[in-house]
C-alpha positions as CSV (number, residue, x, y, z in Angstrom):
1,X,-6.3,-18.3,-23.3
2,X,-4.0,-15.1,-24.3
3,X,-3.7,-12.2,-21.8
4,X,-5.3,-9.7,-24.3
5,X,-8.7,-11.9,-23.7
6,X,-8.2,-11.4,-20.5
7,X,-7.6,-7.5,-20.9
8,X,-10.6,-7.6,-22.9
9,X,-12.8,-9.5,-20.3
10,X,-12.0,-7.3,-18.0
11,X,-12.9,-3.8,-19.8
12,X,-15.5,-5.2,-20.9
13,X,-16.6,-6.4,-17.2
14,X,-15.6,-2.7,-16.0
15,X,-17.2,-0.7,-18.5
16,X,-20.6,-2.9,-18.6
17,X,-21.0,-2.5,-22.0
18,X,-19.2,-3.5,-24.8
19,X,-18.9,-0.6,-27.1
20,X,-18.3,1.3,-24.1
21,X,-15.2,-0.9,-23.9
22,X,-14.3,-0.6,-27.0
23,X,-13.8,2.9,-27.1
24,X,-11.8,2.5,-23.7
25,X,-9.4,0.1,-25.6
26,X,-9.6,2.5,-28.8
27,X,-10.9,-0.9,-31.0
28,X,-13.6,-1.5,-33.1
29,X,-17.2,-3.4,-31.1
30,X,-17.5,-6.3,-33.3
31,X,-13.7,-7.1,-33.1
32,X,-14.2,-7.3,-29.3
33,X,-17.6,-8.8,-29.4
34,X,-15.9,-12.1,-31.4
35,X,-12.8,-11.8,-29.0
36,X,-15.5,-12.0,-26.0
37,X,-17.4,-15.2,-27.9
38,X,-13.7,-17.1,-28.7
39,X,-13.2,-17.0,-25.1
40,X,-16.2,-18.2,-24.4
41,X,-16.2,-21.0,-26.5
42,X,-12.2,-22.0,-25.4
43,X,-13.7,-22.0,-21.5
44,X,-17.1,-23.7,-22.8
45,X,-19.3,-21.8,-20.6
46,X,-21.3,-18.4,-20.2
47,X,-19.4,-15.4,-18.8
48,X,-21.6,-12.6,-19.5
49,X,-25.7,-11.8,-20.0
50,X,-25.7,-9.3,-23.0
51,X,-29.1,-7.2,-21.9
52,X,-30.4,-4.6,-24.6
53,X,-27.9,-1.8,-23.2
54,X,-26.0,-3.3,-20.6
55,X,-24.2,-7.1,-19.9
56,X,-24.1,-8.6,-16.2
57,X,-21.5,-11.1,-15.3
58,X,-22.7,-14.7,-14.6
59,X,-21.2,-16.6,-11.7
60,X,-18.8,-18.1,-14.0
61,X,-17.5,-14.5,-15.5
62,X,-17.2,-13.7,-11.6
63,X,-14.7,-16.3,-11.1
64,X,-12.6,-15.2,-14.2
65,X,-12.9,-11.8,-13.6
66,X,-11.3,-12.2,-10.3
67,X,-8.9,-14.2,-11.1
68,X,-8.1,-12.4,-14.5
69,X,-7.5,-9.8,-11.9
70,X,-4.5,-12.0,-10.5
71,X,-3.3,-12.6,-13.5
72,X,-2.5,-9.3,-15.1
73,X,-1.3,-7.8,-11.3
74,X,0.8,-10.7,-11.4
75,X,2.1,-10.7,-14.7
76,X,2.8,-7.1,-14.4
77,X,4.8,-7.0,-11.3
78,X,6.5,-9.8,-12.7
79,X,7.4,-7.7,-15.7
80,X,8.6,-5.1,-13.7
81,X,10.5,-6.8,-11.4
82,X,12.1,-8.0,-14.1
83,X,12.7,-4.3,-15.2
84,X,14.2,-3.8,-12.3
85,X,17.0,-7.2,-11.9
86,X,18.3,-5.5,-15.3
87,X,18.6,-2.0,-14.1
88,X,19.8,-2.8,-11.2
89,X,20.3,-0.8,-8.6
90,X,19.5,2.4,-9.8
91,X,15.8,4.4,-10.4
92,X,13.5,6.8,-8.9
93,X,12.3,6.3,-5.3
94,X,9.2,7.9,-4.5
95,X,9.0,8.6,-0.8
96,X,5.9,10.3,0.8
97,X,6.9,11.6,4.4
98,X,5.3,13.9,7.1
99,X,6.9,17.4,8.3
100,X,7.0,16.1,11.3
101,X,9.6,13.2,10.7
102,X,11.4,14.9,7.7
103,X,14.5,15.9,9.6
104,X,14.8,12.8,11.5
105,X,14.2,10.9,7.8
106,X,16.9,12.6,6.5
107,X,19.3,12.3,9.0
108,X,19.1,8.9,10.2
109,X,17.2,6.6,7.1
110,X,18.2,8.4,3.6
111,X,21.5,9.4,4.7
112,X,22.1,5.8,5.1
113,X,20.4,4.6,2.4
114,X,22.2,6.9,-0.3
115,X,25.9,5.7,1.4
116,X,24.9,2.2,0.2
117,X,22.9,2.9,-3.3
118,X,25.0,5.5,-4.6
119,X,22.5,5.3,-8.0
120,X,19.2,5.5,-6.6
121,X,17.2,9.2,-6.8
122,X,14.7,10.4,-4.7
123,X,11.7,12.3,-5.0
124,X,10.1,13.1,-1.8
125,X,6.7,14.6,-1.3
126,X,5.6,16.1,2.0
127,X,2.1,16.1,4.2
128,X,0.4,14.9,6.9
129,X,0.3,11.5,7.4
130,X,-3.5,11.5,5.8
131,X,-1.8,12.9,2.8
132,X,0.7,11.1,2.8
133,X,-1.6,7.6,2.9
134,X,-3.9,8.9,0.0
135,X,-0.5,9.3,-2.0
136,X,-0.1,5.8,-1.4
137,X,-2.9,4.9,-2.2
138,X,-3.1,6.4,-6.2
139,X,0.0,4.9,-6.3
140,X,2.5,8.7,-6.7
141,X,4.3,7.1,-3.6
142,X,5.8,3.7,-3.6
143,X,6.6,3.8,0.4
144,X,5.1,6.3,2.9
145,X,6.9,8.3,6.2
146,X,4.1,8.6,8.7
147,X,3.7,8.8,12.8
148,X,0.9,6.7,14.5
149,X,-2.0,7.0,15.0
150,X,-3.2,5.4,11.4
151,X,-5.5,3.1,9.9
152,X,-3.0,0.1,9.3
153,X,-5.5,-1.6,7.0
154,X,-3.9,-3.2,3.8
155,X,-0.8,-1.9,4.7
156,X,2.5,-3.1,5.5
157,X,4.6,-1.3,8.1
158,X,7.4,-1.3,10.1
159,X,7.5,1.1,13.0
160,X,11.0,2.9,14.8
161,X,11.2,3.1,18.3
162,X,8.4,4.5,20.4
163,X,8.8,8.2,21.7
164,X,7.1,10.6,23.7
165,X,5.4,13.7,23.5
166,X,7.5,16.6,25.1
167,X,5.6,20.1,26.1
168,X,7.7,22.8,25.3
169,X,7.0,26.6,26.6
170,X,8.9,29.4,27.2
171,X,10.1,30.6,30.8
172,X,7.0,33.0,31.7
173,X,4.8,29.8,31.5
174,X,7.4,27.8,33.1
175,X,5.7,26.8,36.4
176,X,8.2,24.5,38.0
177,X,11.2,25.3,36.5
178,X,12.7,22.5,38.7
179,X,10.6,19.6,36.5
180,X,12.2,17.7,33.9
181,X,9.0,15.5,33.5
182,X,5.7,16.3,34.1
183,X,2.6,14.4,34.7
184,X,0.0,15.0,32.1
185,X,-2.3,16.3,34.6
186,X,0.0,19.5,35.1
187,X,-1.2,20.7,31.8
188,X,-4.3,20.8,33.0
189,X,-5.9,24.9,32.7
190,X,-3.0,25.6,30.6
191,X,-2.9,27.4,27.2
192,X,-1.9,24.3,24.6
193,X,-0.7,24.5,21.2
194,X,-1.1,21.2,19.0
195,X,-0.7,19.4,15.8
196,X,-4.5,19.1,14.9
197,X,-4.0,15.8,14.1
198,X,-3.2,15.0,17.5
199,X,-6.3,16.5,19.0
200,X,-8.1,13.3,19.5
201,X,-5.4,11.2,20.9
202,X,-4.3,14.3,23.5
203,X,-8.2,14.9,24.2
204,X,-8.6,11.4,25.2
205,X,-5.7,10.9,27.1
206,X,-6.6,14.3,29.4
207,X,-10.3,12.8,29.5
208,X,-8.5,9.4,30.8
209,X,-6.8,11.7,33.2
210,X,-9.8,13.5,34.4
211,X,-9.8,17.0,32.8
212,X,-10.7,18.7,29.5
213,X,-7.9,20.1,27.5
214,X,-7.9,24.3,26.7
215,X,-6.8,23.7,22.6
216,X,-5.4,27.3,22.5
217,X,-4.2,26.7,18.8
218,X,-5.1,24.0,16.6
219,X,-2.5,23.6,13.5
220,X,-1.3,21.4,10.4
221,X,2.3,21.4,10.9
222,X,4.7,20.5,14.3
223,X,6.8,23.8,13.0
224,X,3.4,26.2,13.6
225,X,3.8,24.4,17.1
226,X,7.1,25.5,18.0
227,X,6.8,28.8,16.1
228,X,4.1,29.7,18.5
229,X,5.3,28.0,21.3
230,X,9.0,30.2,21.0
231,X,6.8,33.3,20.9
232,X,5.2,32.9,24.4
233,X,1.5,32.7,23.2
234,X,1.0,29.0,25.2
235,X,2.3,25.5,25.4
236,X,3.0,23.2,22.5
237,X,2.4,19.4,22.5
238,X,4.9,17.8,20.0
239,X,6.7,14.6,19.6
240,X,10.3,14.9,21.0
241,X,11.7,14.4,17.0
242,X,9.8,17.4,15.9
243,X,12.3,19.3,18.2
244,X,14.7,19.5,15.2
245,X,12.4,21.1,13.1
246,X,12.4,24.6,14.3
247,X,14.4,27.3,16.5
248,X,13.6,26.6,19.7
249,X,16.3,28.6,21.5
250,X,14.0,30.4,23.9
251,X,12.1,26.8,24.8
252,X,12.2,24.9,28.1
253,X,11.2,21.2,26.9
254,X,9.7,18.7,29.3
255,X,9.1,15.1,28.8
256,X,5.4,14.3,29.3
257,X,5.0,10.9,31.2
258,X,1.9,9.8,30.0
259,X,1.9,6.6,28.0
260,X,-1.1,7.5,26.3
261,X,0.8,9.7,23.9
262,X,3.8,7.8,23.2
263,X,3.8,7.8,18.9
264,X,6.1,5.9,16.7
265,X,7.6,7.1,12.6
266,X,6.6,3.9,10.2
267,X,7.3,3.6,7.1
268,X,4.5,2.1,5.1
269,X,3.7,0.5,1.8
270,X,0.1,-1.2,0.0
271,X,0.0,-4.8,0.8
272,X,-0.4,-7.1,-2.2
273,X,0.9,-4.4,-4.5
274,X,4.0,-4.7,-6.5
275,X,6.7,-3.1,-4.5
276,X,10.1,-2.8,-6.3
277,X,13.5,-3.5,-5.5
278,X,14.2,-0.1,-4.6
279,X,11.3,0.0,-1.8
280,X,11.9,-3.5,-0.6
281,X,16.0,-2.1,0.0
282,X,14.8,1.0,1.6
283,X,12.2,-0.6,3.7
284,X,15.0,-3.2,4.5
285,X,17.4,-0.4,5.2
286,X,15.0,1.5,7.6
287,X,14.0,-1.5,9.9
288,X,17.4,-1.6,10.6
289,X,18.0,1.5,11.3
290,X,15.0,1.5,13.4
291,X,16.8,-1.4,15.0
292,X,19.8,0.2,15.8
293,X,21.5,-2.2,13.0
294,X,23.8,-0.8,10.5
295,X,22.8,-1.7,7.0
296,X,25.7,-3.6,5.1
């Protein structure tokens, strides 16, 4: 059994038809059709009913198209991994990360990364963190940048140390200009300004603490927050990292003691996916920054 049956299998399985497939794989039907019939014959049972317009797989072709799956993913990655051992340490990384940690990324994580891999290039792309995962997903980023809360299904992560979310106003809607923290229920009444995506988890957490929050401004990017907040039109909700995102001369910053709406930075990759050397380094390098570790 070659890998090209396999290949052709597959499309064939995919496309549910076979001259269908055959246009897909730019070959002629009866080529394909005796490919399909060889393999047959080699595994000695039925993989597919051929109907007058369509074929359906048979219990058997379900197994092998599975596992044909495997195969080729396997083979694949193995291929470029290989790639990679004789490049060595050099390439494209693709990085996906949200505004709201893109300071912080470049300060404390590529900085780093780029002492140690002199060779490597970057290109970054910017977004929100659902951006940012649907990158990941069609495969344009290798490694993703985002702040909890996310779905964590099929991916890998590892998270940097858990912050707070800071309120940050300037001194006309200061009302205790004594207060370094506040409690979450001082917010209460007040005129917020917040990261949209953030609007469920700061809804639920004022609903935990028995008042419905006045959303002033609802926005896309932590730097909208500040911006608006540093002009006196309300308060701004933002993790304390975002502070290095914008001028925030004019702001008074308070810590919000509320454990509800602590957030964490995680980098993130696809599970089960081939990952190369260059991820699997960076990913390395940030969980140790994230752990206060120098990387070597």
């Amino acid at each position: 059994m070659e890998l090209r049956h396999l290949k052709y299998f597959l499309a064939i399985a995919e496309a549910g038809q076979i001259t269908a497939a055959a246009k897909k794989l730019q070959i002629a039907q009866p080529p394909l059709s005796q490919q399909l019939m060889q393999l047959e014959e080699e595994l000695g049972v039925k993989l597919m009913h051929r109907g007058p317009r369509s074929i359906h797989l048979t219990e058997a072709g379900i197994i092998l198209q599975n596992r044909a799956k495997q195969i080729l993913e396997l083979t694949d990655a193995t291929t470029r991994e290989i790639n990679d051992f004789a490049m060595g340490m050099k390439g494209t990384l693709t990085i996906g990360t949200v505004s709201s940690s893109g300071a912080a990324l470049m300060k404390d994580r590529l900085s780093e990364f780029h002492k140690t891999y002199a060779g490597v290039k970057f290109e970054i792309h910017e977004g929100n963190t659902f951006m940012i995962l649907d990158l990941l997903n069609k495969g344009i980023v290798e490694v993703g940048i985002v702040r909890t809360p996310f779905n964590t299904t099929d991916l890998g992560c590892r998270y940097a140390a858990s912050e707070p979310m800071v309120a940050v106003m300037t001194e006309e809607h200061d009302w205790n200009p004594d207060q370094k923290t506040i409690p979450l229920s001082d917010l209460k009444n007040r005129p917020l300004i917040i990261y949209r995506r953030f609007e469920q988890l700061i809804h639920d957490a004022c609903m935990k603490h028995g008042f419905e929050p006045n959303f002033f401004c609802k926005n896309d990017d932590a730097r909208t927050t500040l911006h608006w907040a540093n002009e006196g039109l309300g308060i701004g909700m933002i993790s304390r990292s975002a502070l290095s995102l914008g001028s925030n001369n004019q702001l008074i910053v308070k810590e919000i003691m509320c454990e509800e709406l602590h957030t964490r930075v995680a980098a993130v990759w696809l599970k089960d996916k081939y990952m190369s050397s260059l991820a699997s380094r960076f990913i390395e390098s940030f969980s140790q920054a994230a752990d206060g570790v120098t990387p070597q």
